[in-house]
C-alpha positions as CSV (number, residue, x, y, z in Angstrom):
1,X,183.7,180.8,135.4
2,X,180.4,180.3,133.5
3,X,178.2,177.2,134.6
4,X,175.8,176.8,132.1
5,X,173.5,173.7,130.5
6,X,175.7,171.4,128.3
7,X,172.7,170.9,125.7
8,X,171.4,174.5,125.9
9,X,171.8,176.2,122.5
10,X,173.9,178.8,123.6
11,X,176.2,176.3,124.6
12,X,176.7,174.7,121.8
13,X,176.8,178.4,119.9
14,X,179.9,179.0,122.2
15,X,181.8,175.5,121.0
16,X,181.1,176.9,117.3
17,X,182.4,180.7,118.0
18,X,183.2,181.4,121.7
19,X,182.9,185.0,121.3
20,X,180.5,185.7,124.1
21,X,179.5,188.9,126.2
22,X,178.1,188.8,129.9
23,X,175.4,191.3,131.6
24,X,176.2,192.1,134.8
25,X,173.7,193.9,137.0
26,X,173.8,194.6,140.9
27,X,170.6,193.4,142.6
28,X,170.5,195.5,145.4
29,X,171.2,198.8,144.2
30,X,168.4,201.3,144.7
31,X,166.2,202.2,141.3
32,X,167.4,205.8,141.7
33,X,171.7,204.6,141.4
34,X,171.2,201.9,138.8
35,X,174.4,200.6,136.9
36,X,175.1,197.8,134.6
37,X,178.2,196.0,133.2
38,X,179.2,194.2,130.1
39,X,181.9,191.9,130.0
40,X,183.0,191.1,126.5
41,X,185.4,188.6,125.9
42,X,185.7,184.1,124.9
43,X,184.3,181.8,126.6
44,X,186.4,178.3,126.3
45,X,185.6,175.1,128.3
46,X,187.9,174.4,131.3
47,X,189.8,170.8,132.5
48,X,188.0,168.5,134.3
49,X,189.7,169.1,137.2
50,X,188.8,172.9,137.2
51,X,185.1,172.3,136.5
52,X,185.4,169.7,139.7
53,X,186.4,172.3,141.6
54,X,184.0,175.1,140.7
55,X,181.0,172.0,141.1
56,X,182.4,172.1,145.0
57,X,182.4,176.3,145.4
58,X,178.8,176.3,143.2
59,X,177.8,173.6,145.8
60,X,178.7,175.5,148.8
61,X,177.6,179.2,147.9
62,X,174.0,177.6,146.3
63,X,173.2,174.2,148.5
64,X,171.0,171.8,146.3
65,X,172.6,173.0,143.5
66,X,175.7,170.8,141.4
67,X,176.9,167.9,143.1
68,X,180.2,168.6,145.4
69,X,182.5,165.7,143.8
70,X,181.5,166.1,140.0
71,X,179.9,168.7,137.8
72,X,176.7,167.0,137.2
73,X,176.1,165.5,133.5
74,X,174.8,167.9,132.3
75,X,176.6,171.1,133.4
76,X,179.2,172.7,131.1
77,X,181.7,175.2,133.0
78,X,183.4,177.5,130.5
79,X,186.0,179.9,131.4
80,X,185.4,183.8,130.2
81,X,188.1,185.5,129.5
82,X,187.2,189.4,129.8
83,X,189.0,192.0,127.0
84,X,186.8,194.5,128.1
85,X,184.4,195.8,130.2
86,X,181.5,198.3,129.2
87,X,180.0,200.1,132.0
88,X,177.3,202.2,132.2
89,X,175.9,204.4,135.9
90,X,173.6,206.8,136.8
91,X,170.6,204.7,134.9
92,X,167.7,205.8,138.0
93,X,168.3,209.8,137.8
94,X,168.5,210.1,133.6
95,X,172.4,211.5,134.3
96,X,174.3,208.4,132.8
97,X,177.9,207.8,132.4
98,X,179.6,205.1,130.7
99,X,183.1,204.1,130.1
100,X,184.8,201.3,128.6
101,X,187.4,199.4,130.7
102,X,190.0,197.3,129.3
103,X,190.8,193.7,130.4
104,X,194.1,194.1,131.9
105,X,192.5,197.2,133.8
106,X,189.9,195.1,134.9
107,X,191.7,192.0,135.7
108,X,194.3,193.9,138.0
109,X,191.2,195.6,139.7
110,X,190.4,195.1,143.6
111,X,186.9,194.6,144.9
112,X,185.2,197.4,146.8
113,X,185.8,196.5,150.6
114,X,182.5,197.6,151.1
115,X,180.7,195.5,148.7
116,X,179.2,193.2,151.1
117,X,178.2,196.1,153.8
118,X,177.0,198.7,151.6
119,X,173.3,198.0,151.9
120,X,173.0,197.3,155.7
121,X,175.1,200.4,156.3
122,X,173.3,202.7,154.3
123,X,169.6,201.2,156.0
124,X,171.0,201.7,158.9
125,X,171.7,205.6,158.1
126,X,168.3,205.8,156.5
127,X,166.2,204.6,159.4
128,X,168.3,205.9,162.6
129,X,170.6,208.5,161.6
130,X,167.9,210.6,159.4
131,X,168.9,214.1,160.1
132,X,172.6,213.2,159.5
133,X,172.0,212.2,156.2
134,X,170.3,215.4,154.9
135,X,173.2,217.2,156.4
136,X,175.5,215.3,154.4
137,X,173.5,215.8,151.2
138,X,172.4,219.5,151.9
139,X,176.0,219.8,152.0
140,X,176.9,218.5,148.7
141,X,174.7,219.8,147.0
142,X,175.3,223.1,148.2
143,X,171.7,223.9,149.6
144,X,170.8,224.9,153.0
145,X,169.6,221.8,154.9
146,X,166.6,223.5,155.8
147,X,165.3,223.8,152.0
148,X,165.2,220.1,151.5
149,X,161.9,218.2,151.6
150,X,164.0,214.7,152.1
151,X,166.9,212.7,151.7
152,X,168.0,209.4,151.2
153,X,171.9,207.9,151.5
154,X,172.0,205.7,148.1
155,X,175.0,204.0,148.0
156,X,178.5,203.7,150.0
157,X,181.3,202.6,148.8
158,X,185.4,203.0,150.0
159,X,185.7,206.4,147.6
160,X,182.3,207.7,149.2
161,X,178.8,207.9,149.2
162,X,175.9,208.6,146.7
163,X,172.7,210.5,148.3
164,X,169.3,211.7,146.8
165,X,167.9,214.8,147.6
166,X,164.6,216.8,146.7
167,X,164.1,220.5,147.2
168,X,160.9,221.8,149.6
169,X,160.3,224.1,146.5
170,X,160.6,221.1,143.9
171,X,163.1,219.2,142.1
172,X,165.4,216.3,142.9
173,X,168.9,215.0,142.4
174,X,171.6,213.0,142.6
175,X,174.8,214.1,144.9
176,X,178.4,212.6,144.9
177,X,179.7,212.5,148.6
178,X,183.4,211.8,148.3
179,X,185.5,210.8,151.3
180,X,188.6,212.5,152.6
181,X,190.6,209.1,151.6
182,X,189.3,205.9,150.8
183,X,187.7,203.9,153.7
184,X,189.0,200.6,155.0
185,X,185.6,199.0,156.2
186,X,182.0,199.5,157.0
187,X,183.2,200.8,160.4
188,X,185.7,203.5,158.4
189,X,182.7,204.6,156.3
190,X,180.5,205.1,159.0
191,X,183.3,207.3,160.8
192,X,183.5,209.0,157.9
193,X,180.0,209.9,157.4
194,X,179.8,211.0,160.6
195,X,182.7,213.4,160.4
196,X,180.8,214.8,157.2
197,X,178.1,215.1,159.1
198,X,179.5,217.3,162.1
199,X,181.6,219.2,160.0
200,X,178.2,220.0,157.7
201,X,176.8,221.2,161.4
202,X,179.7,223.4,162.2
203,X,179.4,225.4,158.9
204,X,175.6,225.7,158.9
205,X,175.7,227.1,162.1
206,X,179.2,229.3,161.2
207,X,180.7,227.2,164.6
208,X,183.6,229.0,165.7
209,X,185.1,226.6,168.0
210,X,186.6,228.4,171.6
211,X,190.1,228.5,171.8
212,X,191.6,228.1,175.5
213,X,193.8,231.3,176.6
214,X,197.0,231.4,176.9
215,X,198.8,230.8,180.3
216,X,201.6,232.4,180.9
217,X,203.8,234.6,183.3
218,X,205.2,238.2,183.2
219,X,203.6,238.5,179.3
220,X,205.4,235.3,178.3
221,X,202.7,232.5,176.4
222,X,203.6,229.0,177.6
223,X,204.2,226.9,175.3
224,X,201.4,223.8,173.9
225,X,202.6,220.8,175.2
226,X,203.7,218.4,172.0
């Protein structure tokens, strides 16, 4: 749902050819994991009774914002109805991918569960948990953690985690840390970056965990309790 001005000019370029494309761009993404979205589709006005409704969800996410009974006069709420979806990543670090999504595809899409947490988890693993976080990126980069000048976790989200990394003898970049499955929540995520992170531990010190004897009479080994 669009709410826009009902005498702006692109309005009243919509009521002549509603052909209309929308640039999305998260705000709180770091400089170095940049993205962007286009959403390309019509944009058609919507009943009264719908724009009602979106004046009372505008008026309770933004308060002093469109009145909560009626759309104010001069609102317009138009209706975009996405065919596709062109999407474009890695904008920060010069390696960029794009795709282009098609609207069923991105009707029939869920939201990240991790949307809203992303950015308090990831300060959180920036200020306190430092040295876990250049084991995790050491690690998927493939470089011994004691090479790297610093790190920085980027981004999480239920697939995994983006970190930066630069080397002590120069050079930086940009590491994919997938999960083992996705995650459920912030808590899940954090688990799993901290499983990452001990099991990054184990192999740079070549941990060979102890395994308990066997007990057992007369040469017979007694078998592990199920």
């Amino acid at each position: 749902m669009l709410r826009l001005r009902a005498a702006a000019v692109h309005t009243r370029n919509l009521a002549l050819a509603p052909r209309a494309s929308l640039f999305v761009q998260p705000p709180d993404r770091p400089a170095r994991l940049l993205a962007r979205a286009t959403l390309i589709g019509t944009a058609t006005p919507v009943s009264a009774e719908e724009a009602a409704d979106a004046a009372l969800r505008h008026a309770l996410l933004h308060p002093g914002g469109a009145g909560v009974d009626a759309p104010a006069p001069d609102d317009a709420y138009l209706r975009l109805t996405v065919e596709s979806c062109f999407y474009v990543a890695g904008l920060g670090d010069g390696a960029r991918e794009a795709a282009v999504i098609g609207g069923k595809e991105y009707a029939s899409a869920a939201p990240d569960p991790l949307r809203a947490g992303a950015a308090p988890l990831v300060a959180e693993f920036n200020l306190e948990r430092a040295p876990e976080v250049a084991r995790v990126a050491a690690a998927a980069a493939g470089v011994p953690v004691g090479d790297l000048a610093a790190a920085e976790l980027l981004w999480v989200d239920a697939a995994g985690a983006w970190a930066w990394l630069a080397l002590a003898a120069g050079g930086d970049a940009t590491v994919r840390v997938p999960f083992p499955r996705p995650a459920l929540d912030e808590r899940d995520a954090r688990s799993h970056l901290t499983m990452l992170s001990q099991l990054a531990w184990e192999a740079e010190r070549n941990y060979q965990p102890v395994v308990p004897a066997a007990v057992g009479g007369g040469g017979a080994v007694a078998a592990a309790p199920q």
